[in-house]
MARZA-299467 format. One line per 4 residues: number of its first residue (from 1); their letters; for each residue x, y, z of C-alpha. Coordinates in pm, whole numbers. Layout:
<atoms>
NUM = A = X,Y,Z | ...;
</atoms>
This chain:
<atoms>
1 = XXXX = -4107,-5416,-2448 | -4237,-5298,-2835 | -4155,-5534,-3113 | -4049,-5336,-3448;
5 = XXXX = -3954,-5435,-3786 | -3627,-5304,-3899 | -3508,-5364,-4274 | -3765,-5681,-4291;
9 = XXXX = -3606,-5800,-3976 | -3830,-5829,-3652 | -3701,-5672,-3315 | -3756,-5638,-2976;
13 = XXXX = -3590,-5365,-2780 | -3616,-5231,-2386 | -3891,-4976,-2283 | -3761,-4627,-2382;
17 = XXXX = -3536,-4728,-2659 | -3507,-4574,-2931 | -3517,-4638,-3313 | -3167,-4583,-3361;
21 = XXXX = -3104,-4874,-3141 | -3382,-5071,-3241 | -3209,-5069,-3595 | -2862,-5154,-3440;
25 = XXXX = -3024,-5418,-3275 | -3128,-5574,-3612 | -2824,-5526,-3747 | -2871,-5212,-3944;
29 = XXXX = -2628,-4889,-3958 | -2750,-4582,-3867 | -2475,-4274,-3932 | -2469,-4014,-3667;
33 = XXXX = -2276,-3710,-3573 | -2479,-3568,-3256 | -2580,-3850,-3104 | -2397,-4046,-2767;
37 = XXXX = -2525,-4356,-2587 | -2354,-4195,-2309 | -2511,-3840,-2349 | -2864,-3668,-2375;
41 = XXXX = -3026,-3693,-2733 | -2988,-3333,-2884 | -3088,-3453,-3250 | -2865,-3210,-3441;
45 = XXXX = -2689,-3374,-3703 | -3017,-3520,-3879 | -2772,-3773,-4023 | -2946,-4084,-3852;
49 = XXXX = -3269,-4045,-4089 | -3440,-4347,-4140 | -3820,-4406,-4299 | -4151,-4499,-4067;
53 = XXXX = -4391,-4611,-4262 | -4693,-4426,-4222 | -4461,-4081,-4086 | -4542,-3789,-4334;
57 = XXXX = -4137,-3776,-4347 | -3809,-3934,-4250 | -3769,-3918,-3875 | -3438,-3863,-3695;
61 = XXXX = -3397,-4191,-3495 | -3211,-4088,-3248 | -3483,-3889,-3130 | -3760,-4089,-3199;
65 = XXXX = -3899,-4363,-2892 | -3928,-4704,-3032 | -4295,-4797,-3042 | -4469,-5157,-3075;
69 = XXXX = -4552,-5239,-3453 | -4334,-4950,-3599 | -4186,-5030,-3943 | -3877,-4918,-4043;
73 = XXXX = -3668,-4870,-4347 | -3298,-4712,-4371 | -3150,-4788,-4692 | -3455,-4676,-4940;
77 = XXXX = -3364,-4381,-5191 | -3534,-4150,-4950 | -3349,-4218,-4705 | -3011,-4207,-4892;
81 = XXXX = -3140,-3865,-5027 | -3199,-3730,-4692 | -2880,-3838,-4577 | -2718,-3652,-4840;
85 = XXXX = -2895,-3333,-4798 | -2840,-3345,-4447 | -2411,-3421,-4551 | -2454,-3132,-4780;
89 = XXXX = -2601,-2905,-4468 | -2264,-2985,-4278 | -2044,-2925,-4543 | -2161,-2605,-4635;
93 = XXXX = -1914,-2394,-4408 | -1651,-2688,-4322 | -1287,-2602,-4458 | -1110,-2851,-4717;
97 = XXXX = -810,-2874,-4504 | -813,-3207,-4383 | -416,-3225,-4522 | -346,-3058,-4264;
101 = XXXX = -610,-3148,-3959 | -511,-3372,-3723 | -825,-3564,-3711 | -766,-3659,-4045;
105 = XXXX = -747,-4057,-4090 | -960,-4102,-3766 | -1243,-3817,-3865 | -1603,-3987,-3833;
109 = XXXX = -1683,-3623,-4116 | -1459,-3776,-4348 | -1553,-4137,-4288 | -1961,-4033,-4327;
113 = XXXX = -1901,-3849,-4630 | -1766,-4110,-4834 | -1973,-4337,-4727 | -2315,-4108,-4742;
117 = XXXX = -2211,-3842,-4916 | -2300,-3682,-5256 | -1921,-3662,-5376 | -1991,-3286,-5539;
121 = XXXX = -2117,-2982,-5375 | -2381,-2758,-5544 | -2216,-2435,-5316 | -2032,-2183,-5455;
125 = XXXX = -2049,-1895,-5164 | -1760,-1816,-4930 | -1745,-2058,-4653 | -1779,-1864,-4282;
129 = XXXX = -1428,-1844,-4042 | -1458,-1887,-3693 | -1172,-1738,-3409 | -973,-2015,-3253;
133 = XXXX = -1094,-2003,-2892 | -881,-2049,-2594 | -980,-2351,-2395 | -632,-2383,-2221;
137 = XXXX = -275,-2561,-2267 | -463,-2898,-2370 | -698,-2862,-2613 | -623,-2739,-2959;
141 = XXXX = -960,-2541,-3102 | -1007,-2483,-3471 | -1350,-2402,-3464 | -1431,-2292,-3827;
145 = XXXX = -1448,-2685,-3852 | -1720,-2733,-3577 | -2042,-2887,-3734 | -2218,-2766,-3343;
149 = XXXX = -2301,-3136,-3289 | -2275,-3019,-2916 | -2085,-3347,-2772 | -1871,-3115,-2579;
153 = XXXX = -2135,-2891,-2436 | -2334,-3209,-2325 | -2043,-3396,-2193 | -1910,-3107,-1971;
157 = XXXX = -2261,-3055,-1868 | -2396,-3383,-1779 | -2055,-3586,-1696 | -1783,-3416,-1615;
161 = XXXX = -2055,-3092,-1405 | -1880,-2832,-1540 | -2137,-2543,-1720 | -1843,-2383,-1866;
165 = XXXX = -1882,-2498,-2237 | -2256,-2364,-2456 | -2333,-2223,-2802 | -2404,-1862,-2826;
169 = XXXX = -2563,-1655,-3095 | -2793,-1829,-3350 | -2785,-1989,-3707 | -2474,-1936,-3915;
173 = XXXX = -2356,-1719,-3622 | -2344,-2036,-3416 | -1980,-2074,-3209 | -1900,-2315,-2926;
177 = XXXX = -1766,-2107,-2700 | -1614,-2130,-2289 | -1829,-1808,-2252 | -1578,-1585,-2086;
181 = XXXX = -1308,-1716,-2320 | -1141,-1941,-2003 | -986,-2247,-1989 | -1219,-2514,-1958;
185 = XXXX = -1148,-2609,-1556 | -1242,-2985,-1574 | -1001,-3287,-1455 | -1184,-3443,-1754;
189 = XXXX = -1157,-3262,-2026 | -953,-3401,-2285 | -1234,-3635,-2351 | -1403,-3364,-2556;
193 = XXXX = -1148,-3469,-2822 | -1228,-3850,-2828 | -1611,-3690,-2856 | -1555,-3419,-3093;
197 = XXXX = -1659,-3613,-3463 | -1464,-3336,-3675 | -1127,-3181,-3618 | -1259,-2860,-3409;
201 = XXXX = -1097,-2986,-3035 | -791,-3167,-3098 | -488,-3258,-2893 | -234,-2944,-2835;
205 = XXXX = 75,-3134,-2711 | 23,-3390,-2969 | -103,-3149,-3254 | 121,-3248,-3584;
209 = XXXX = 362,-3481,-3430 | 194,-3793,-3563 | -77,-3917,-3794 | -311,-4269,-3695;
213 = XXXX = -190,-4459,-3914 | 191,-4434,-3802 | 118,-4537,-3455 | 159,-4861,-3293;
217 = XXXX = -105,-4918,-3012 | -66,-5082,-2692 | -313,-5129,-2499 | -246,-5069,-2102;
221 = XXXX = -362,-4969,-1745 | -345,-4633,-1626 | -101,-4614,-1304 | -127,-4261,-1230;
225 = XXXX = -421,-4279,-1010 | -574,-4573,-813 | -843,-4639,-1051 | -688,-4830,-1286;
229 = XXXX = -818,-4706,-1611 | -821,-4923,-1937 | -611,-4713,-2173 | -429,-4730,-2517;
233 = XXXX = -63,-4582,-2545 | -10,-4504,-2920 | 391,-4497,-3002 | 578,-4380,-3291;
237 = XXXX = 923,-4599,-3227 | 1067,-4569,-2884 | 862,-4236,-2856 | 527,-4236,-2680;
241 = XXXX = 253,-4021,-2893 | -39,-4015,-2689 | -316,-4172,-2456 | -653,-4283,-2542;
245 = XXXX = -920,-4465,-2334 | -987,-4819,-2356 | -1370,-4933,-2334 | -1417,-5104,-1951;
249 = XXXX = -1792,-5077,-1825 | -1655,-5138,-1528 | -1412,-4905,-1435 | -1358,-4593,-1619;
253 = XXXX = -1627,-4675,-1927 | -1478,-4500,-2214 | -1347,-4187,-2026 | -1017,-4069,-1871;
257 = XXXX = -872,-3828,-1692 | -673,-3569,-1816 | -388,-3649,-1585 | -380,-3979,-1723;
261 = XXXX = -408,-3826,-2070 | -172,-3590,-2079 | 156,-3705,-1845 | 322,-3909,-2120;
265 = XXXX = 550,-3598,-2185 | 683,-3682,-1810 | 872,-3944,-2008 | 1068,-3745,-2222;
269 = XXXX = 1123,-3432,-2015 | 1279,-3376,-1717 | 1265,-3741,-1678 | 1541,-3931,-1399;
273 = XXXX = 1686,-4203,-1605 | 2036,-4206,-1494 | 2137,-4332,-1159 | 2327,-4095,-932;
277 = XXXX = 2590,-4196,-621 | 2692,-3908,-351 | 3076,-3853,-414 | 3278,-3618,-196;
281 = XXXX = 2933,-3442,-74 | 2769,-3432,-390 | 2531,-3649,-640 | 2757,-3770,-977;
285 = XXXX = 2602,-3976,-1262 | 2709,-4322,-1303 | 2642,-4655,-1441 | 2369,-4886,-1345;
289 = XXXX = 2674,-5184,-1243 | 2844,-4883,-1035 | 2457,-4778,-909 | 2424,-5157,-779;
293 = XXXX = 2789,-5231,-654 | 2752,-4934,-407 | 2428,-5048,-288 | 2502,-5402,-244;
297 = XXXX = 2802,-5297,-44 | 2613,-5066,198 | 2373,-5319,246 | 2595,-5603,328;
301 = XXXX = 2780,-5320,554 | 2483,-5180,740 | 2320,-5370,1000 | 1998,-5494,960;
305 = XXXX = 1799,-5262,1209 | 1983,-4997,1002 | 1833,-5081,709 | 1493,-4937,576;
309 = XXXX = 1319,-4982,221 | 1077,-4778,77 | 873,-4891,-200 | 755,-4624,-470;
313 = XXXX = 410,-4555,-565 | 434,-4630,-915 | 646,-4985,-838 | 520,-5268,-1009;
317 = XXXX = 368,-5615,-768 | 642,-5799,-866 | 897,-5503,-786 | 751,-5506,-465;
321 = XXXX = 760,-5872,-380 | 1132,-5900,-485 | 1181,-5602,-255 | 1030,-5765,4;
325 = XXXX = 1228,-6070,-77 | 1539,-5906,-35 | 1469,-5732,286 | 1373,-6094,424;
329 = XXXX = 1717,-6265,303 | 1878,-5937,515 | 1623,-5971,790 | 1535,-5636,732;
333 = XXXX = 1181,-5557,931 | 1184,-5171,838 | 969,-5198,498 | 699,-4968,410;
337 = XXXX = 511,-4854,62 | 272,-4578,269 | 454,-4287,199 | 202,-4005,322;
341 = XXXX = 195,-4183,672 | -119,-4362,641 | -279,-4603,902 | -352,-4865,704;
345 = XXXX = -299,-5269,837 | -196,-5506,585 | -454,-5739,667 | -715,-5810,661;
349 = XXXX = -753,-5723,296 | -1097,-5591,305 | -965,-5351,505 | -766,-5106,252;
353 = XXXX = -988,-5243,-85 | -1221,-5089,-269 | -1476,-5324,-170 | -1808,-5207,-359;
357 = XXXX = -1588,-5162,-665 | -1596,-4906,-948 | -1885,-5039,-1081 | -2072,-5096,-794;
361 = XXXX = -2146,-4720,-707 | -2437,-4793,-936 | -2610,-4980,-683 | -2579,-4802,-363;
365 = XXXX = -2844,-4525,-239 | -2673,-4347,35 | -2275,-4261,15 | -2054,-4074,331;
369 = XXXX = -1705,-3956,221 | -1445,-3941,443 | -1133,-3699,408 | -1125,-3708,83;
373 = XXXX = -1149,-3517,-236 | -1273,-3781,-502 | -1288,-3513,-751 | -908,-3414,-737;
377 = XXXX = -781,-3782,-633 | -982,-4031,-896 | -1125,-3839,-1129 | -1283,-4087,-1306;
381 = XXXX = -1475,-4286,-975 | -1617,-3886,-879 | -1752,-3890,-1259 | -1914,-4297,-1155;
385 = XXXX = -2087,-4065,-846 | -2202,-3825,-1051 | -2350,-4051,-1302 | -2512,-4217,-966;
389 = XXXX = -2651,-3878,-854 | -2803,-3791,-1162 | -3041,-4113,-1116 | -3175,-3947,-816;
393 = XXXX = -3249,-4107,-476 | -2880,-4077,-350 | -2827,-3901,-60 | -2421,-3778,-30;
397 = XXXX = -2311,-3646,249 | -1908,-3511,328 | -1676,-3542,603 | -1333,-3322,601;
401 = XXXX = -1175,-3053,383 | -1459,-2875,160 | -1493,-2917,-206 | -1669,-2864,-523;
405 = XXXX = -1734,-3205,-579 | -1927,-3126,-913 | -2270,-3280,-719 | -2515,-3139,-479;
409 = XXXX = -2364,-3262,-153 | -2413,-3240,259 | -2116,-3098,402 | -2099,-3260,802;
413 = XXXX = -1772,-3088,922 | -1379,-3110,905 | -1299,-3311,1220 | -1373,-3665,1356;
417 = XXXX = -1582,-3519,1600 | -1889,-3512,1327 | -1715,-3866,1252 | -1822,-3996,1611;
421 = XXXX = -2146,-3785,1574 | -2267,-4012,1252 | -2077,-4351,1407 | -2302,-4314,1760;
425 = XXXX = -2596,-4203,1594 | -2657,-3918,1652 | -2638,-3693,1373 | -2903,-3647,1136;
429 = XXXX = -2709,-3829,876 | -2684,-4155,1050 | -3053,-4180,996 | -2997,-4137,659;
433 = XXXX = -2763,-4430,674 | -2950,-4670,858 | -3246,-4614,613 | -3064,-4717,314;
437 = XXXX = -3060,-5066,146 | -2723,-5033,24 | -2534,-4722,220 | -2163,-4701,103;
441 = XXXX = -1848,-4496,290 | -1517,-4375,98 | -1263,-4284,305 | -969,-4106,152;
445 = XXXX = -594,-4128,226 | -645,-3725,391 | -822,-3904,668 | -595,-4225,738;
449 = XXXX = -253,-3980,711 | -332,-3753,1019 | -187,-3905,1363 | -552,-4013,1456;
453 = XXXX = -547,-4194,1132 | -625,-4526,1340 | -858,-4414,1533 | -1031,-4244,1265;
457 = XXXX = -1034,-4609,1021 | -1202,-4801,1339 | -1463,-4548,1357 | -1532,-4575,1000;
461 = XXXX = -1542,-4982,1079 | -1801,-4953,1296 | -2015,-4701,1105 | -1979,-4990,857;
465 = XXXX = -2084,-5241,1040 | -2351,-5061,1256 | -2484,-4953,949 | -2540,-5248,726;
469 = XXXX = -2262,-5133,509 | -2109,-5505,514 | -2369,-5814,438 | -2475,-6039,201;
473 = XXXX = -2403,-5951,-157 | -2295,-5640,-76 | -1955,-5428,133 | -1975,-5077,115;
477 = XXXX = -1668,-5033,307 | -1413,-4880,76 | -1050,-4765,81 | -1001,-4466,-187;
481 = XXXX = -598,-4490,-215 | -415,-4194,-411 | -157,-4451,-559 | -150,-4756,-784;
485 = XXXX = 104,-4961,-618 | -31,-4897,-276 | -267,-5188,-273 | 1,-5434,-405;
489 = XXXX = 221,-5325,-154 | -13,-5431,102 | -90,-5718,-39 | 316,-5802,41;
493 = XXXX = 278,-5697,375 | 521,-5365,332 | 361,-5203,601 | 647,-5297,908;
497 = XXXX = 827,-4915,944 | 915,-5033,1267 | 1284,-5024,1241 | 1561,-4817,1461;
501 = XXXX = 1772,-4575,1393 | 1824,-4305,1066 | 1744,-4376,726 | 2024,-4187,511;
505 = XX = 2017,-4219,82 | 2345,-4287,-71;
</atoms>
């Protein structure tokens, strides 16, 4: 581990850090437009200059290995007069219209500026234009603003496996482009805006509705998918603005998908907020007491084998329990909260978790996925498997519908027969399996929902245990469900669809 003096201050920093962090380590600041922790070091920008001693000239830290005995220096007057030449650079071509860019009051260009800036420019040419590019209904493109940091291109590379976004041409000719002029087809890519440092990818559906500093923020789980992403819902009164990531190493680091993103305009269009009661054949509006009298008197008319309850996929735990409650005053047995069908016990409760957790992909070295699409369903856990594959060593191998899964991938077959294959032993995979330290299976709701669904979830048990998958320190048996409320559901035992007769909705 090399020991380096930042600023005066001594530091010692992991093997294959770099001087940028060496100098956050000690405390320092280091501006940067280009550079990600998240991302592969492009060294664009050249904003992150700092001084070596005994370097012939400032070095760009980001780009620059920490070595043992290195001394550094970032605030000298070389250093600030790098800095500013290299703000001068990226002002060159950028348009004075932050008035009217939405970026403006959260822009790390105009933050830098002030703080490293020069505060006059010595340029007197036109500045270049840029065409707006079309990279779909979601993202907003002003690219005459683009300082070509690359974030974008790196992050739709390297996370998200999508080789849709590049740079073409060279020098002032530079343009970030989707190549064919296409929609960017990513489930993640709205986070190009959180990465973009400058107002060239913005929000469309929130484009000049708002500015930051008019926004309350909440901070919130996502309940759109079952990962249950940290997010941040930004309001402007009653009216929900937009969606932002919340930091959670964890679970969906600083990412989310764009179906999280994006939805909030479910709540002010098209949106069910009134109550409706059939009348004389059809569905009329009413009031909530109305709503409730009707159903409490169908409920204390109807007998109890008559009765079913259905819990919703986006009902809270508590929802759920007084649901359950109420159904148990009524002796109501017909309860359930799977509604695709699935096969899935209530207990015990390792049996429908995510046992390995989020987090814990990082440690396994040999995954099987079973009838499902992680990709399409939890956008966010397929990016944690990518991030896993990229390390190398991880063997991934695919039972059920085919996809483009965004990593290189074994595709066994559609039915359970391969399933039986891989649980006896058989197939080629199972070797694969047993050699692993750590082996890990997903199995997707597609799987459990099919009328072998059972069947299909006990022969995923015993490739589980047969396999190691289950021991000390470690369960790699894991449950990928489709909704949020699914697991609390279980937890309150709203799994008993057992009752007679014909459900009819009043």
């Amino acid at each position: 581990m090399p020991t380096l003096t930042v600023d005066g201050v001594e530091v010692t920093v992991e093997d294959g850090a770099t001087v940028l962090q060496a100098c956050e380590e000690a405390g320092a600041e280091i501006p940067r437009f280009c550079y990600h922790e998240r991302l592969s070091i492009a060294g664009n920008c050249r904003m992150c200059l700092v001084e070596m001693e005994k370097a012939p000239k400032l070095v760009a830290s980001c780009a620059m290995p920490a070595g043992d005995g290195m001394v550094i220096h970032t605030n000298t007057e070389k250093v600030k007069n790098g800095r500013e030449g290299a703000m001068e650079f990226l002002l060159i071509n950028h348009p004075l219209d932050c008035p009217i860019c939405d970026q403006g009051g959260e822009c790390d260009l105009q933050d830098q500026s002030m703080a490293y800036g020069s505060g006059n420019s010595r340029y007197l040419e036109t500045k270049r234009a840029v065409k707006e590019k079309n990279m779909g209904p979601l993202i907003k493109t002003t690219m005459t603003r683009c300082i070509h940091c690359t974030r974008c291109v790196r992050f739709a590379t390297e996370v998200a496996g999508v080789d849709e976004l590049g740079a073409l041409n060279r020098g002032e000719n530079t343009e970030i482009v989707t190549y064919l002029e296409q929609s960017l087809n990513s489930e993640l890519s709205g986070n190009i805006i959180d990465l973009c440092p400058v107002g060239a990818l913005t929000s469309k559906p929130y484009a000049f509705t708002a500015r930051p500093w008019e926004l309350r923020k909440t901070e919130s789980v996502d309940v759109l998918d079952a990962v249950g992403a940290n997010i941040r819902i930004d309001s402007k009164g009653a009216e929900v603005m937009r969606i932002l990531p919340r930091l959670n190493e964890d679970v969906n680091e600083e990412w989310l998908s764009d179906r999280s993103r994006f939805s909030y305009d479910g709540l002010k269009r098209q949106r069910l907020d009134t109550p409706y009661v059939r009348k004389d054949g059809k569905l009329q509006p009413v009031g909530w007491d109305e709503a409730l009298e009707v159903v409490a008197k169908k409920l204390t008319e109807t007998e109890a084998s008559k009765i079913g309850a259905i819990s919703g996929d986006l009902a809270c735990s508590e929802s759920m329990k007084a649901l359950k409650d109420l159904m148990d005053s009524l002796e109501v047995t017909s309860v359930d909260c799977r509604q695709d069908g699935a096969k899935l016990p209530a207990a015990p409760r390792a049996s429908y978790l995510f046992n390995s957790t989020i987090a814990g992909i990082d440690d396994a070295d040999a995954l099987l996925i079973v009838g499902s699409n992680p990709r399409v369903e939890a956008a966010l856990l397929n990016a944690r498997i990518r991030k896993r594959w990229k390390r190398g060593n991880f063997p991934i191998a695919l039972i059920g519908e085919e996809a483009d899964l965004s990593y290189a991938h074994e595709y066994l077959g559609a039915g359970p027969a391969t399933l039986g294959e891989v649980a006896s032993g058989s197939h080629s995979f199972a070797k694969t399996l047993k050699a692993a330290k750590r082996p890990m299976i997903i199995v997707g709701q597609g799987a459990l929902a099919r009328e072998d669904g059972e069947a299909v979830l006990g022969l995923c048990k015993k490739i589980a245990d047969d396999f190691g998958m289950v021991g000390d320190g470690w369960n790699g048996f894991n449950i990928l469900h489709t909704a949020a409320a699914r697991v609390a559901g279980l937890i309150w035992d709203l799994s008993q669809a057992r009752g007679a007769g014909t459900l009819r909705v009043y």
